[in-house]
Structures are given as structure tokens and as C-alpha cells.
C-alpha positions as CSV (number, residue, x, y, z in Angstrom):
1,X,-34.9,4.6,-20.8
2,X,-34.4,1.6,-19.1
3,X,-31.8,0.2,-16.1
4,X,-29.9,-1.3,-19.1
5,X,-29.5,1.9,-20.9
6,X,-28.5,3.9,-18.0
7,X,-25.4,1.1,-17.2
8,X,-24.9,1.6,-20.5
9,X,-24.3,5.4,-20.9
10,X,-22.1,5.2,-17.6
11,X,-20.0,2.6,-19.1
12,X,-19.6,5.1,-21.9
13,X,-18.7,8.1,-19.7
14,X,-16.2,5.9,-17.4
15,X,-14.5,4.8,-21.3
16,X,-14.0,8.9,-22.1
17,X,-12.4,9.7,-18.3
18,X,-10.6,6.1,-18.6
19,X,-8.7,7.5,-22.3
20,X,-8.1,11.2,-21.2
21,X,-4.6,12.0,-22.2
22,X,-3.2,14.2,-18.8
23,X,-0.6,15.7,-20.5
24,X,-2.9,16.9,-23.7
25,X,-5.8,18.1,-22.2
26,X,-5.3,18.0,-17.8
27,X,-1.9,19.5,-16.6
28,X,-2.8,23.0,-19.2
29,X,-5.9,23.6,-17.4
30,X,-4.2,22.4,-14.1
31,X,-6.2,19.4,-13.2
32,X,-3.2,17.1,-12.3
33,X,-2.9,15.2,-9.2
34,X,0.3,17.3,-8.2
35,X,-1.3,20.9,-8.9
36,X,-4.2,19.5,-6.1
37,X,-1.4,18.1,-3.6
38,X,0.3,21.7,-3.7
39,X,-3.2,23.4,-3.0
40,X,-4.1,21.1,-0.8
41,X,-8.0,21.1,-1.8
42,X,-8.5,17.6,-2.3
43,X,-12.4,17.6,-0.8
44,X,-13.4,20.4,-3.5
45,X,-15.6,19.3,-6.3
46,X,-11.8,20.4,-8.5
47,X,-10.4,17.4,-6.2
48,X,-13.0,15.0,-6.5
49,X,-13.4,15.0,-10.3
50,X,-9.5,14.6,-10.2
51,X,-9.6,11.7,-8.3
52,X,-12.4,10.1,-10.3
53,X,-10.5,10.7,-13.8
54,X,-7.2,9.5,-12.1
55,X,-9.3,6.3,-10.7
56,X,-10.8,6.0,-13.9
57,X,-7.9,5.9,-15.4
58,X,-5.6,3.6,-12.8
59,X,-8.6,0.4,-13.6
60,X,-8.3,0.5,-17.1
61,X,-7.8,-3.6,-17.1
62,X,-11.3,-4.0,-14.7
63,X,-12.8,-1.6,-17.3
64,X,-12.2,-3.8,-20.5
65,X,-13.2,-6.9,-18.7
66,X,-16.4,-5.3,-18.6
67,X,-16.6,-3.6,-21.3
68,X,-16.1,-7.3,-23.1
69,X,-19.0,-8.5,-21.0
70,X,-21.4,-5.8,-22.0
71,X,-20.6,-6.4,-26.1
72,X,-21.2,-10.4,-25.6
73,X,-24.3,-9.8,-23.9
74,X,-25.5,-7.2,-26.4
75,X,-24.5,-9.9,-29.2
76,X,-26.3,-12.5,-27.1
77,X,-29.2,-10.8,-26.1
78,X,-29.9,-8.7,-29.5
């Protein structure tokens, strides 16, 4: 498994946090970003996965920009 490989797998992970619905499958388990203001636990691990799916989320537009980079290099390159 190479450098490549493992940008690519993250790439693939950031994709499935960037298209979570929160209203399917976050606010019924709780994981919203106004359950974790109410608690206040935003430096648990709850809080920092919320945060990452939220930020995930919020650079959607960055996130295809690269994700059009990686499919013209793999066309390129392969």
C-alpha cells in the first residue's frame, strides 16, 4: 500500500462524512451540532467526530475540486 493509495482511501472516507444526510441518520442518534451546544461537551471524542462530519460537510465545493483532480490524474497516469 502505497502514499497514493492511502490519499486515496481518505479521499473516499472524507466523500462518505461529506454526503451524510443529518436529518436521516445524525439528529436520531443525537449527533447534531445543537444536541453538543446543549451538553456542552464539545472536546469529547462525541464532539470531535461532530465537528469533523459538520466540516466535512460545510467544504463540499473544495472537496469536488479535488475529487476532479484525483480522477484526471488517475486517467492520466493509468
Amino acid at each position: 500500500m502505497g502514499f497514493w493509495t492511502l490519499l486515496k482511501g481518505l479521499l473516499l472516507f472524507v466523500n462518505a462524512l461529506a454526503i451524510l444526510n443529518e436529518d436521516r441518520f445524525l439528529v436520531p442518534k443525537g449527533w447534531t451540532l445543537v444536541e453538543l451546544h446543549h451538553t456542552g461537551r464539545r472536546n469529547s471524542p462525541k464532539g470531535q467526530i461532530i465537528g469533523l462530519i459538520h466540516a466535512c460537510q460545510y467544504m463540499r465545493l473544495p472537496l469536488m475540486l479535488i475529487n476532479t483532480a484525483v480522477i484526471v490524474m488517475k486517467l492520466i497516469f493509468s
